[in-house]
N, C-alpha and C positions, 0 to 999 in steps of 0.2 A: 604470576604463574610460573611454574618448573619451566627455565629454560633446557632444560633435556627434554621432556617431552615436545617443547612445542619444535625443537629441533630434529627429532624423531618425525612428528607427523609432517614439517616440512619437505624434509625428507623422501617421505614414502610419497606423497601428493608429487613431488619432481618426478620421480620415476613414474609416478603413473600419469604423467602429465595434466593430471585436474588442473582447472583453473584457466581463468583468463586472464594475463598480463596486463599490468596497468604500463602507461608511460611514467616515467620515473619525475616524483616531484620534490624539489627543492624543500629540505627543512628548514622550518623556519625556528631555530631553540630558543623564541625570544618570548615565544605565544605558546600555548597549551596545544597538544596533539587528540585532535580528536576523529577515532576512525566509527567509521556507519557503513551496515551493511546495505542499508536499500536507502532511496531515496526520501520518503520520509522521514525518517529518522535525520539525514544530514539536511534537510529543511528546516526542520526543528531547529538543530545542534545551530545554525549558522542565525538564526532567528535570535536564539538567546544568550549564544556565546558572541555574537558580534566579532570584533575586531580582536580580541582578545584571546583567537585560536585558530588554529591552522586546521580545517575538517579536508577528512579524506573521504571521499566516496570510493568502498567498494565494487559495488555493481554498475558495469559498464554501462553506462547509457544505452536504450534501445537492446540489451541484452535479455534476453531468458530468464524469471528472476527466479522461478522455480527450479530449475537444474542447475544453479551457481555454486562453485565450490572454492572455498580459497586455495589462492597461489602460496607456494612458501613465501614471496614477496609478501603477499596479504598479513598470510602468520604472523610475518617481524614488523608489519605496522601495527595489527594488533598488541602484540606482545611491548612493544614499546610506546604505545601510544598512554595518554594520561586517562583518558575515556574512550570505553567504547562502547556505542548504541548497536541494538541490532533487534529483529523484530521476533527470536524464538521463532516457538512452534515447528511442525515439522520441516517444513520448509527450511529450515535454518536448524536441525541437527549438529550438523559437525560444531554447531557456538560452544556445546555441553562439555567438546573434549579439551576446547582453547580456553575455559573462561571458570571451568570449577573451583578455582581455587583464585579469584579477582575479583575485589570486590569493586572496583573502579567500571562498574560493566553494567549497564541498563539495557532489560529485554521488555519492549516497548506492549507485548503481550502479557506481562508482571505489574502494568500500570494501571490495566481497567478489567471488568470485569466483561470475560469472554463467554462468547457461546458459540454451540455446537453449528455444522454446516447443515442447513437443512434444503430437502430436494423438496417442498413447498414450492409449488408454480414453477415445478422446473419438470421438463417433459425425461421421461426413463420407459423406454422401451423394455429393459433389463430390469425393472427396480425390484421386481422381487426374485431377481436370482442375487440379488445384492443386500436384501432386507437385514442377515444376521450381519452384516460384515460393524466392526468395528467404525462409528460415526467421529469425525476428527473435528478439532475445533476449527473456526471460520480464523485465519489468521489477520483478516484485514481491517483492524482495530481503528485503526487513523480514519477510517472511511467517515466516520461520525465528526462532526468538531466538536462536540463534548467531551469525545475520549483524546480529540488530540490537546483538548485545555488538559486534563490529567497527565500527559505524556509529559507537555513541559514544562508543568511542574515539577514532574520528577526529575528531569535534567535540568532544569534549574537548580534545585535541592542538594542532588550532587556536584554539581561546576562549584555551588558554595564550598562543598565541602574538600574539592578537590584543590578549588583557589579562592582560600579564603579573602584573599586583594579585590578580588575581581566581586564581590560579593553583591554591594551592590548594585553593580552593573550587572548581573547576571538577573537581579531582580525585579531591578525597575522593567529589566527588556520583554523579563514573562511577562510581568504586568500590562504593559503595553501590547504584547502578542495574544495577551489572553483576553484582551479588547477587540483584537479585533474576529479573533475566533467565535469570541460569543456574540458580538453581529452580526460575523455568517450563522450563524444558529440561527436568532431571530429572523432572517431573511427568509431563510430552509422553513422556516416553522409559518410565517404569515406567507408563503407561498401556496404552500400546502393547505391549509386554511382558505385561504381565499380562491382554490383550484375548484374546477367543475368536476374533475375527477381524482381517483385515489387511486389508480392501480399502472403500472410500468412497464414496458414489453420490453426485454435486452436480447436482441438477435443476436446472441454473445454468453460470453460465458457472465458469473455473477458473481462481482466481488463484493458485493454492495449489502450484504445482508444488514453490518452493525448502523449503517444509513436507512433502509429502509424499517429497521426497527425503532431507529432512534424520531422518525418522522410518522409513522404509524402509517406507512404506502404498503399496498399491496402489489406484487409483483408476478408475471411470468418471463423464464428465461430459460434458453436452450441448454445449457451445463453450469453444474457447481462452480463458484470459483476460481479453486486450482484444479477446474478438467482437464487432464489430456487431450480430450477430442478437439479438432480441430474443422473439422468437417461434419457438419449437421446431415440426419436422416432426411427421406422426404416428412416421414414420419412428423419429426421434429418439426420440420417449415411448415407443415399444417396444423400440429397443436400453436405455434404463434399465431398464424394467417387466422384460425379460428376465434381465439381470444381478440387482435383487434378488431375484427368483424362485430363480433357482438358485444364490444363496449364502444364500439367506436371511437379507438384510438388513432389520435392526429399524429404520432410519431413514436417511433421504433428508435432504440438507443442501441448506439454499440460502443465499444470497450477502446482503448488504446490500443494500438498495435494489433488491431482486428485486422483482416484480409476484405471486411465490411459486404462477403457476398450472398451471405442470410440476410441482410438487412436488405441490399437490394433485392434481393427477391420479394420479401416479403412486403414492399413499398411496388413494384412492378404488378404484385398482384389484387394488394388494396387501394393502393393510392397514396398511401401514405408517408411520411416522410420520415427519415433517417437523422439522427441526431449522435454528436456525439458527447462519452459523458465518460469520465476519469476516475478510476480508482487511485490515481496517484503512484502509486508500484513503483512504477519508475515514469524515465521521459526520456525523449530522443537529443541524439548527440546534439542536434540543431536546438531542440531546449534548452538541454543543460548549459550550452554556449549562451545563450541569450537572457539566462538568469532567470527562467519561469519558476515560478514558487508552488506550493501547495493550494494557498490561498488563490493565484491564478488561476488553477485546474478547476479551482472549486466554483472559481465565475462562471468559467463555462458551465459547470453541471446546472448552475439555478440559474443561469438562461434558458438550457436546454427543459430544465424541471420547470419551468414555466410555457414551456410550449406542449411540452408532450402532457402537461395535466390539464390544458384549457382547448 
């Protein structure tokens, strides 16, 4: 990329103070520099580059992923880094002005085939003063383990190409990683199958679409999502309260970093219980310290998916 530009937008992002400051980390020039915007992506990156690369995670742990903007610090680990993942779509705009002219750059929404955010089993008090607005794509691709076997292949494919030494290593490790991704499928898949029911309550917003498509579940949830809203209608707490009433659902799912006080409600009013179940996004400081993976996140969810479908 044009170092004048990215020193330009550095720049203007100081003055306008964007961004959140990392703590400064030690380079290591002996291993490959690889920076990630969100935490799946540097899951991935650290899965199948192994020990053979230094990954920096962008996005603050426990941070806001949808309002994050780079720091000029960020900029110059992009701009010098050997690789850099990151997940597109709108949410990730500012990538378009750092990254057009790099081809060492993987947009983990360029890896599988996306679809549009649908308000299916999502309550809209407004929906039709919103019916023309422009429908945006569902950004959270990784939600599937099918699409995350695709992801890291493509970052496999390029770590070859960017370190050709490192090659086989780069692909014995997909290989190995795409073992055990395609387990948790099977898992996901004979749970579902052998489940009394097929449908999902998320006292939460809903990141889960490319998972609930990829298992054939049917779903209601109180917002799209990347909603803004953060505080549900009453409105809303009785289109959920309704639906587990007459399916009679055992448990109510809510999101990371929820506030969890739709779920209690809506467990105070049926009976029912609260579970919780991970888009992955990100994870908390006390996570990210203790090494939790993708794969972990993913145990809980078909834990959880096995209680709330039986």
């Amino acid at each position: 990329m044009k170092k004048a530009a990215a020193l330009i937008i550095a720049l203007s992002l100081l003055l306008c103070g964007c961004g959140t400051e990392q703590p400064e980390a030690e380079t290591d020039d002996t291993k490959l520099q690889i920076v990630c915007s969100c935490f799946p992506a540097y899951d991935f990156a650290r899965e199948i580059a192994g020990d053979r690369a230094q990954i920096t995670l962008l996005l603050k742990p426990g941070a806001e992923v949808h309002s994050y903007e780079p720091s000029p610090k960020d900029i110059i680990r992009i701009q010098e880094s050997d690789l850099f993942i990151c997940n597109g779509g709108e949410s990730e705009e500012w990538v378009e002005s750092l990254t057009d002219d790099n081809a060492n750059v993987i947009c983990m929404m360029d890896c599988v085939d996306t679809v549009e955010e649908s308000d299916e089993g999502i309550y809209s008090a407004d929906r039709d003063e919103h019916e023309h607005e422009e429908t945006e794509l569902d950004e959270h691709v990784w939600t599937s383990p099918l699409n995350a076997v695709k992801i890291v292949e493509q970052i496999a494919d390029k770590l070859c190409a960017v370190d050709k030494s490192g090659s086989r290593d780069y692909l014995v490790n997909c290989e190995m990683y795409k073992t055990k991704l395609l387990e948790l499928d099977i898992r996901f898949r004979t749970t579902v199958l052998q489940a009394e029911r097929n449908t999902l309550v998320f006292a939460d917003r809903f990141p889960m679409r490319y998972f609930t498509l990829e298992y054939g579940l049917n779903y209601y949830a109180a917002f799209p999502g990347c909603a803004s809203e953060t505080e549900p209608s009453a409105k809303t707490v009785a289109f959920l309260i309704d639906h587990v009433r007459e399916e009679d659902i055992p448990a109510v799912l809510y999101m990371e970093f929820s506030n969890e006080k739709m779920a209690d409600v809506i467990c105070e009013d049926t009976g029912c219980k609260k579970l919780p179940f991970y888009s992955a996004h990100s994870v908390t400081a006390e996570q990210f310290e203790a090494g939790v993976t993708y794969l972990d996140l993913m145990e809980i969810n078909l834990d959880s998916l096995k209680e709330a479908l039986n």
